[in-house]
C-alpha positions as a printed NumPy array, in Angstrom:
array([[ 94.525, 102.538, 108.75 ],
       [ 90.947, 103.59 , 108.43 ],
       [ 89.758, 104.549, 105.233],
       [ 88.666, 107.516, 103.904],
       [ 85.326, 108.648, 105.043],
       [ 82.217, 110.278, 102.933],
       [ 80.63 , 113.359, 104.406],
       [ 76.951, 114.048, 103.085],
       [ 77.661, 117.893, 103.98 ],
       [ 79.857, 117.981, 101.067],
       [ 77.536, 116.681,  98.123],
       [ 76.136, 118.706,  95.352],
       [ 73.86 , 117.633,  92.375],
       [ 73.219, 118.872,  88.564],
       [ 70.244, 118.388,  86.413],
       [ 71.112, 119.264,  82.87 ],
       [ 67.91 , 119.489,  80.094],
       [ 69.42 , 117.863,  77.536],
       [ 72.548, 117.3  ,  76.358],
       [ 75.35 , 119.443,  74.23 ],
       [ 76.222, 118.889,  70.349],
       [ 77.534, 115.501,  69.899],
       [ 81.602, 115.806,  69.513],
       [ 83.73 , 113.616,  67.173],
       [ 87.45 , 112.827,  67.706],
       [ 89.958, 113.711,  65.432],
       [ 92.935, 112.581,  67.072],
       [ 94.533, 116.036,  67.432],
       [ 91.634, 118.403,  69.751],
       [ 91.46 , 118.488,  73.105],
       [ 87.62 , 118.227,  74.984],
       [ 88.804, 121.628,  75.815],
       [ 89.027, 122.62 ,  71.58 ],
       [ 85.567, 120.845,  70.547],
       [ 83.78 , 122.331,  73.068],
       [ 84.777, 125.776,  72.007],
       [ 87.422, 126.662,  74.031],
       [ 91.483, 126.909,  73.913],
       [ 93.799, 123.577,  74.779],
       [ 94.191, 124.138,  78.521],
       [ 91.325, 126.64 ,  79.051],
       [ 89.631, 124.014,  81.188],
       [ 86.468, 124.677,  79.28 ],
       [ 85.573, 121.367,  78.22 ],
       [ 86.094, 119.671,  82.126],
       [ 83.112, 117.458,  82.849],
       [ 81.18 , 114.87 ,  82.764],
       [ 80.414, 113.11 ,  79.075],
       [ 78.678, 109.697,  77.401],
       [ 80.559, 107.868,  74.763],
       [ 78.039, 107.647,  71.636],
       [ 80.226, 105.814,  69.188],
       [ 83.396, 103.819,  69.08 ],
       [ 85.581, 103.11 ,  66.751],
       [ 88.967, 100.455,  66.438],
       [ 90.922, 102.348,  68.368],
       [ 90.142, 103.199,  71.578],
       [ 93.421, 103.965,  73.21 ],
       [ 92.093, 107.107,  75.178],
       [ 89.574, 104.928,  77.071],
       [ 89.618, 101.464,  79.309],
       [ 90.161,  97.959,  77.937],
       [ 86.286,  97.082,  77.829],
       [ 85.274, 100.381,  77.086],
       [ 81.1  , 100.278,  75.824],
       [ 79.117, 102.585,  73.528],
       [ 77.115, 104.18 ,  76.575],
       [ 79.633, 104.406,  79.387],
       [ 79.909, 108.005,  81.315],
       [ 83.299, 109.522,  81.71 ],
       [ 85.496, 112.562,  83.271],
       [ 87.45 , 114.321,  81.87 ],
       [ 89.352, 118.152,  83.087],
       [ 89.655, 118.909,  79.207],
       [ 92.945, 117.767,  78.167],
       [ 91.772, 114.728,  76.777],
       [ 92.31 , 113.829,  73.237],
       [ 89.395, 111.696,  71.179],
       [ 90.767, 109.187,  68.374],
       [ 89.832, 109.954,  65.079],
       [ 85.697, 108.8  ,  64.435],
       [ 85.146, 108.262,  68.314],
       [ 82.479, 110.438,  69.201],
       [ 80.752, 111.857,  73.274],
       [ 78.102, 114.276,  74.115],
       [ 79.274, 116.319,  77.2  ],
       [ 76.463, 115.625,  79.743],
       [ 77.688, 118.533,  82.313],
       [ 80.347, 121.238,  81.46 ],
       [ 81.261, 122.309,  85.597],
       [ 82.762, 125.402,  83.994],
       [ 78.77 , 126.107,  82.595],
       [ 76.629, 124.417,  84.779],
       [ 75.798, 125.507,  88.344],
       [ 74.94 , 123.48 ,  91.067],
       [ 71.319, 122.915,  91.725],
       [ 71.024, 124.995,  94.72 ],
       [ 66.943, 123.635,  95.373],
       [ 68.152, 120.001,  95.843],
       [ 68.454, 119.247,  99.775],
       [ 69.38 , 115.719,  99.333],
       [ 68.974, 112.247,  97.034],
       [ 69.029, 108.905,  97.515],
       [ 69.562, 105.817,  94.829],
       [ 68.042, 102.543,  95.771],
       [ 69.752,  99.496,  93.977],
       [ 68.193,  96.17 ,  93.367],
       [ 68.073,  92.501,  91.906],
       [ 65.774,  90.378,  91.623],
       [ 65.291,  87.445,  93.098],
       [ 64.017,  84.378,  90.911],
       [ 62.984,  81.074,  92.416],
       [ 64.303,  77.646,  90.733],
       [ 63.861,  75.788,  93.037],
       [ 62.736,  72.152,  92.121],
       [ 61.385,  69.249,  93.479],
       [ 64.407,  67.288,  93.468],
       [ 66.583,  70.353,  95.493],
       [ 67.174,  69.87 ,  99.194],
       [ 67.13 ,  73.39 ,  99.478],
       [ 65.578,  76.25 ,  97.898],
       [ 67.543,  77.487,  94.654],
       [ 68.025,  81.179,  93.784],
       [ 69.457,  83.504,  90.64 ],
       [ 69.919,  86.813,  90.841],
       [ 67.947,  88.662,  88.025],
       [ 69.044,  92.14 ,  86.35 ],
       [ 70.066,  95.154,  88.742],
       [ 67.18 ,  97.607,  89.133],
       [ 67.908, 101.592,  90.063],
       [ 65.457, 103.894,  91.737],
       [ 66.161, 107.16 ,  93.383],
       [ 64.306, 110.307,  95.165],
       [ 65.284, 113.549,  95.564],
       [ 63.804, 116.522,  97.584],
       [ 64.506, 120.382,  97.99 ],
       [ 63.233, 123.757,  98.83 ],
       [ 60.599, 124.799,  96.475],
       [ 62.542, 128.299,  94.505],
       [ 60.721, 130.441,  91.651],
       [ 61.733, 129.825,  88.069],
       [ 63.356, 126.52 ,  88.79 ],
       [ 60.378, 123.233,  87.648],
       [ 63.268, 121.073,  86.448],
       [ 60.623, 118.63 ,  88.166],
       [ 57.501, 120.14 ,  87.784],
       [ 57.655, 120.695,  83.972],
       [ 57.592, 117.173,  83.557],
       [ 54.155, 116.582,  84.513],
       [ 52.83 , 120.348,  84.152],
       [ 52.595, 123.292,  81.848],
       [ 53.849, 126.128,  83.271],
       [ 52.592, 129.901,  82.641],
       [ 54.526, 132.521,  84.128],
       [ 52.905, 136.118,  83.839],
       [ 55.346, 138.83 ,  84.004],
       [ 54.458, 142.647,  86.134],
       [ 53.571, 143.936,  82.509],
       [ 51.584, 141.252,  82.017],
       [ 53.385, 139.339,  79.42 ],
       [ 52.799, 135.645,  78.979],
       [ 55.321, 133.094,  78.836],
       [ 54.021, 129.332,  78.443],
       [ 56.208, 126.27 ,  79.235],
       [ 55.076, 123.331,  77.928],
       [ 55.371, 120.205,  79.685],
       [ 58.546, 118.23 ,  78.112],
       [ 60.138, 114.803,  77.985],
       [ 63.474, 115.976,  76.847],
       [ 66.189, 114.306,  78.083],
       [ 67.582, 115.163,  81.391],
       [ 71.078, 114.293,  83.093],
       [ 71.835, 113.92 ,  86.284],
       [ 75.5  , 113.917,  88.583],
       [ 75.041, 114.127,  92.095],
       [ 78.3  , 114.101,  94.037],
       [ 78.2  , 112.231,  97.315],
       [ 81.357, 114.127,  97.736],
       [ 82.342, 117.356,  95.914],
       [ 85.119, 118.418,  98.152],
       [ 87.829, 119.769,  95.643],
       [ 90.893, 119.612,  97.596],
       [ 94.413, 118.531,  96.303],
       [ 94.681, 114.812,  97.122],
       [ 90.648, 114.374,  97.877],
       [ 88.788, 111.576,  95.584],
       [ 84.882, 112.89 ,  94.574],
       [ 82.311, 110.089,  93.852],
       [ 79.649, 111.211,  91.746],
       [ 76.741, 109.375,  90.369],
       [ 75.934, 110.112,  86.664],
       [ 73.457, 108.901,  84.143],
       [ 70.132, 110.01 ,  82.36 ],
       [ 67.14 , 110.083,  84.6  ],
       [ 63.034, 109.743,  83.905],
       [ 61.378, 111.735,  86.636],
       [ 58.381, 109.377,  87.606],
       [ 56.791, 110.757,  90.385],
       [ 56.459, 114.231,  92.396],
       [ 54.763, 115.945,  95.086],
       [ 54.509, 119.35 ,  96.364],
       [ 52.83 , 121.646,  98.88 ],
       [ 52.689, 124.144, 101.556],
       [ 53.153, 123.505, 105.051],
       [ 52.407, 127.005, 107.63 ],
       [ 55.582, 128.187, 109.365],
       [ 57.603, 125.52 , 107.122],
       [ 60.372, 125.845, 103.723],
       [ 57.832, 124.861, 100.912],
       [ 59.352, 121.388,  99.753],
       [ 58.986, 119.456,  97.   ],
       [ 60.333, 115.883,  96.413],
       [ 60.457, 113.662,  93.378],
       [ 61.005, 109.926,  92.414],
       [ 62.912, 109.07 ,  89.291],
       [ 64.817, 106.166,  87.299],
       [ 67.873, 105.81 ,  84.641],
       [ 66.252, 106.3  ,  81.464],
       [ 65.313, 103.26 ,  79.289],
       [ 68.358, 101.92 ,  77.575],
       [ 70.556, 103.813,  80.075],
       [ 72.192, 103.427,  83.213],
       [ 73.596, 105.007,  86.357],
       [ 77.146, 104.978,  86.767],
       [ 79.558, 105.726,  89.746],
       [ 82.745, 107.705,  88.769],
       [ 85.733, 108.686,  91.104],
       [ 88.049, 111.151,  90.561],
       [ 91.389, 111.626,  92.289],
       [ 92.286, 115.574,  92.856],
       [ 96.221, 115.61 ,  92.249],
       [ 98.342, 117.336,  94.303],
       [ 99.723, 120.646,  92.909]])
Protein backbone atom coordinates (compact mmCIF):
# COMPACT_ATOMS: atom_id res chain seq x y z
CA UNK A 1 0.00 0.00 0.00
CA UNK A 2 1.48 3.37 -0.68
CA UNK A 3 2.04 5.55 2.05
CA UNK A 4 0.68 8.55 3.01
CA UNK A 5 1.70 11.48 0.99
CA UNK A 6 2.75 15.27 2.15
CA UNK A 7 1.13 18.10 0.27
CA UNK A 8 3.12 21.53 0.53
CA UNK A 9 -0.41 23.30 -0.17
CA UNK A 10 -1.34 22.37 3.24
CA UNK A 11 1.60 23.86 5.44
CA UNK A 12 1.41 26.79 7.70
CA UNK A 13 4.16 28.41 9.95
CA UNK A 14 4.27 30.49 13.42
CA UNK A 15 6.86 32.82 14.68
CA UNK A 16 6.26 33.51 18.32
CA UNK A 17 8.56 36.60 20.10
CA UNK A 18 9.30 34.99 22.99
CA UNK A 19 7.99 32.59 24.98
CA UNK A 20 4.98 32.38 27.79
CA UNK A 21 5.53 32.21 31.76
CA UNK A 22 7.37 29.16 32.58
CA UNK A 23 4.68 26.46 34.07
CA UNK A 24 5.43 23.99 36.92
CA UNK A 25 3.62 20.64 37.44
CA UNK A 26 1.78 19.86 40.31
CA UNK A 27 0.51 16.60 39.56
CA UNK A 28 -3.19 17.58 39.63
CA UNK A 29 -3.59 20.73 36.58
CA UNK A 30 -4.13 20.20 33.31
CA UNK A 31 -1.86 22.44 30.45
CA UNK A 32 -5.34 23.59 29.95
CA UNK A 33 -5.50 24.97 34.08
CA UNK A 34 -1.82 26.59 34.13
CA UNK A 35 -2.28 28.31 31.20
CA UNK A 36 -5.34 30.03 32.47
CA UNK A 37 -8.01 28.23 31.25
CA UNK A 38 -10.71 25.44 32.48
CA UNK A 39 -9.76 21.41 32.31
CA UNK A 40 -11.07 20.68 28.81
CA UNK A 41 -11.29 24.28 27.50
CA UNK A 42 -8.60 23.37 25.00
CA UNK A 43 -6.81 26.52 25.95
CA UNK A 44 -3.54 25.27 26.75
CA UNK A 45 -3.25 22.96 23.15
CA UNK A 46 0.18 23.56 21.65
CA UNK A 47 3.37 23.32 21.22
CA UNK A 48 5.82 23.54 24.57
CA UNK A 49 9.80 22.97 25.72
CA UNK A 50 10.48 20.97 28.79
CA UNK A 51 12.76 23.35 31.10
CA UNK A 52 13.22 21.09 34.07
CA UNK A 53 12.79 17.50 35.06
CA UNK A 54 12.37 15.94 37.91
CA UNK A 55 12.35 11.81 39.16
CA UNK A 56 9.35 11.19 37.83
CA UNK A 57 8.63 11.62 34.52
CA UNK A 58 5.73 9.36 33.85
CA UNK A 59 3.81 11.94 31.57
CA UNK A 60 6.72 11.97 29.07
CA UNK A 61 8.95 9.22 26.96
CA UNK A 62 11.53 6.86 28.45
CA UNK A 63 14.63 9.15 27.50
CA UNK A 64 12.86 12.18 27.91
CA UNK A 65 15.76 15.45 27.97
CA UNK A 66 15.63 18.88 29.62
CA UNK A 67 15.13 20.73 26.13
CA UNK A 68 12.90 18.42 24.11
CA UNK A 69 9.65 20.13 22.31
CA UNK A 70 6.31 18.54 22.85
CA UNK A 71 2.36 18.56 21.94
CA UNK A 72 0.04 18.56 23.81
CA UNK A 73 -4.28 19.38 23.13
CA UNK A 74 -4.38 20.48 26.94
CA UNK A 75 -5.37 17.56 28.86
CA UNK A 76 -2.08 16.75 29.89
CA UNK A 77 -1.12 16.54 33.45
CA UNK A 78 2.68 17.74 34.64
CA UNK A 79 4.22 15.71 37.73
CA UNK A 80 4.79 17.60 40.64
CA UNK A 81 8.35 20.03 40.13
CA UNK A 82 8.44 19.25 36.25
CA UNK A 83 8.28 22.42 34.65
CA UNK A 84 7.57 23.73 30.25
CA UNK A 85 7.23 27.05 28.69
CA UNK A 86 4.41 26.85 26.03
CA UNK A 87 6.25 27.91 22.82
CA UNK A 88 2.82 28.34 20.67
CA UNK A 89 -0.75 28.32 22.20
CA UNK A 90 -2.85 27.46 18.46
CA UNK A 91 -5.87 28.70 20.40
CA UNK A 92 -3.68 32.38 20.64
CA UNK A 93 -1.44 32.39 17.96
CA UNK A 94 -2.37 32.93 14.30
CA UNK A 95 -0.76 31.67 11.46
CA UNK A 96 1.82 33.82 9.83
CA UNK A 97 -0.11 34.73 6.86
CA UNK A 98 3.36 36.71 5.12
CA UNK A 99 5.30 33.37 5.02
CA UNK A 100 5.01 31.82 1.33
CA UNK A 101 7.20 28.96 2.04
CA UNK A 102 10.51 27.51 4.16
CA UNK A 103 12.94 25.21 3.74
CA UNK A 104 15.43 23.40 6.49
CA UNK A 105 18.71 22.20 5.19
CA UNK A 106 20.28 19.36 7.40
CA UNK A 107 23.90 18.49 7.59
CA UNK A 108 27.03 16.52 8.98
CA UNK A 109 30.13 16.90 8.64
CA UNK A 110 32.41 15.04 7.11
CA UNK A 111 35.93 14.46 8.88
CA UNK A 112 38.83 12.76 7.17
CA UNK A 113 40.92 9.95 9.18
CA UNK A 114 42.22 8.58 6.86
CA UNK A 115 45.85 7.25 7.45
CA UNK A 116 48.67 6.07 5.80
CA UNK A 117 48.29 2.59 6.65
CA UNK A 118 44.25 2.54 5.28
CA UNK A 119 43.61 1.01 1.89
CA UNK A 120 40.90 3.25 1.58
CA UNK A 121 39.96 6.57 2.65
CA UNK A 122 38.35 6.63 6.30
CA UNK A 123 35.38 8.84 7.25
CA UNK A 124 33.26 9.97 10.65
CA UNK A 125 30.41 11.72 10.56
CA UNK A 126 30.71 14.97 12.71
CA UNK A 127 27.66 16.77 14.60
CA UNK A 128 24.31 17.45 12.55
CA UNK A 129 24.16 21.07 11.37
CA UNK A 130 20.51 22.91 10.64
CA UNK A 131 19.99 25.83 8.34
CA UNK A 132 16.77 27.07 6.93
CA UNK A 133 15.21 30.08 4.69
CA UNK A 134 12.06 31.37 4.55
CA UNK A 135 10.36 33.94 2.18
CA UNK A 136 6.91 35.83 1.95
CA UNK A 137 4.98 38.76 0.77
CA UNK A 138 6.23 41.87 2.30
CA UNK A 139 2.69 43.13 4.71
CA UNK A 140 2.68 46.46 6.93
CA UNK A 141 3.13 46.09 10.66
CA UNK A 142 4.52 42.61 10.44
CA UNK A 143 9.08 42.92 10.74
CA UNK A 144 9.14 39.66 12.70
CA UNK A 145 12.36 39.65 10.34
CA UNK A 146 13.21 43.00 9.84
CA UNK A 147 13.35 44.06 13.54
CA UNK A 148 16.15 41.92 13.95
CA UNK A 149 18.57 43.86 12.09
CA UNK A 150 16.59 47.34 12.04
CA UNK A 151 14.88 49.90 14.17
CA UNK A 152 11.69 50.51 13.13
CA UNK A 153 9.70 54.00 13.36
CA UNK A 154 6.24 53.96 12.44
CA UNK A 155 4.55 57.53 12.25
CA UNK A 156 0.93 57.46 12.74
CA UNK A 157 -1.80 60.11 10.42
CA UNK A 158 -1.60 62.37 13.66
CA UNK A 159 1.77 62.20 13.60
CA UNK A 160 2.55 60.21 16.61
CA UNK A 161 5.81 58.34 16.90
CA UNK A 162 6.22 54.88 17.75
CA UNK A 163 9.97 53.49 17.79
CA UNK A 164 10.81 49.74 17.66
CA UNK A 165 13.98 48.95 18.62
CA UNK A 166 15.88 46.34 17.04
CA UNK A 167 15.69 43.08 19.44
CA UNK A 168 17.34 39.72 20.02
CA UNK A 169 14.56 38.28 22.03
CA UNK A 170 13.93 34.95 21.60
CA UNK A 171 11.84 33.77 18.79
CA UNK A 172 10.04 30.28 18.13
CA UNK A 173 9.30 28.80 15.27
CA UNK A 174 6.63 25.62 14.07
CA UNK A 175 6.15 25.34 10.56
CA UNK A 176 3.80 22.51 9.60
CA UNK A 177 4.73 20.68 6.43
CA UNK A 178 1.24 19.50 6.88
CA UNK A 179 -1.52 21.25 8.88
CA UNK A 180 -4.45 19.42 7.49
CA UNK A 181 -6.73 18.85 10.63
CA UNK A 182 -8.85 16.08 9.60
CA UNK A 183 -10.00 13.08 11.82
CA UNK A 184 -7.46 10.31 11.13
CA UNK A 185 -4.75 12.82 9.30
CA UNK A 186 -1.06 12.87 11.01
CA UNK A 187 0.54 16.79 10.90
CA UNK A 188 4.40 17.02 10.91
CA UNK A 189 5.57 20.15 12.19
CA UNK A 190 9.02 21.39 12.73
CA UNK A 191 9.59 23.26 16.06
CA UNK A 192 12.49 24.83 17.81
CA UNK A 193 14.02 28.37 18.60
CA UNK A 194 15.44 30.12 15.62
CA UNK A 195 18.38 33.06 15.16
CA UNK A 196 17.42 34.98 12.07
CA UNK A 197 20.91 35.44 10.33
CA UNK A 198 20.37 36.90 7.21
CA UNK A 199 17.58 38.96 5.16
CA UNK A 200 16.86 40.73 2.09
CA UNK A 201 14.20 42.84 0.77
CA UNK A 202 13.05 45.01 -2.13
CA UNK A 203 10.77 46.15 -4.76
CA UNK A 204 10.37 44.65 -7.98
CA UNK A 205 7.72 46.90 -10.69
CA UNK A 206 4.54 44.97 -11.49
CA UNK A 207 5.71 42.25 -8.76
CA UNK A 208 4.32 41.16 -4.74
CA UNK A 209 7.14 42.99 -2.73
CA UNK A 210 9.04 39.88 -1.17
CA UNK A 211 11.22 39.49 1.39
CA UNK A 212 13.21 36.32 2.35
CA UNK A 213 15.35 35.45 5.32
CA UNK A 214 18.03 32.84 6.43
CA UNK A 215 18.04 31.56 9.96
CA UNK A 216 19.41 28.72 12.42
CA UNK A 217 18.24 26.82 15.82
CA UNK A 218 19.42 29.01 18.42
CA UNK A 219 22.71 28.20 20.28
CA UNK A 220 22.13 25.47 22.77
CA UNK A 221 18.89 24.55 20.96
CA UNK A 222 17.62 22.42 18.40
CA UNK A 223 15.00 21.74 15.75
CA UNK A 224 12.74 19.03 16.33
CA UNK A 225 10.16 17.11 14.13
CA UNK A 226 6.83 16.26 15.93
CA UNK A 227 3.82 14.20 14.50
CA UNK A 228 0.59 14.21 15.64
CA UNK A 229 -2.15 11.70 14.90
CA UNK A 230 -5.82 13.47 14.57
CA UNK A 231 -8.19 10.74 16.24
CA UNK A 232 -11.18 9.86 14.83
CA UNK A 233 -14.33 11.28 16.53
Amino acid sequence: MAKERLVGSDGAIYLVDSAIAELTGDATKTLDVLTGGTAGSGKGKGFYRITSLTDTKTEFWADVEVGDYFYDNGALVLSTGNKAVPICLLNEVSEDTSIKGFEISLTKDKIDVTTLADKVKTYRMGKVDASGTMSGITTIGDYTMQKRFLDILKVSDSGTFTMNRKTNSPLFFVGFLNDEDIEGDTLVAVVGKIEIESGAMGATDGSAQEFSSGFAPSSGDRLQIITIDIPNA
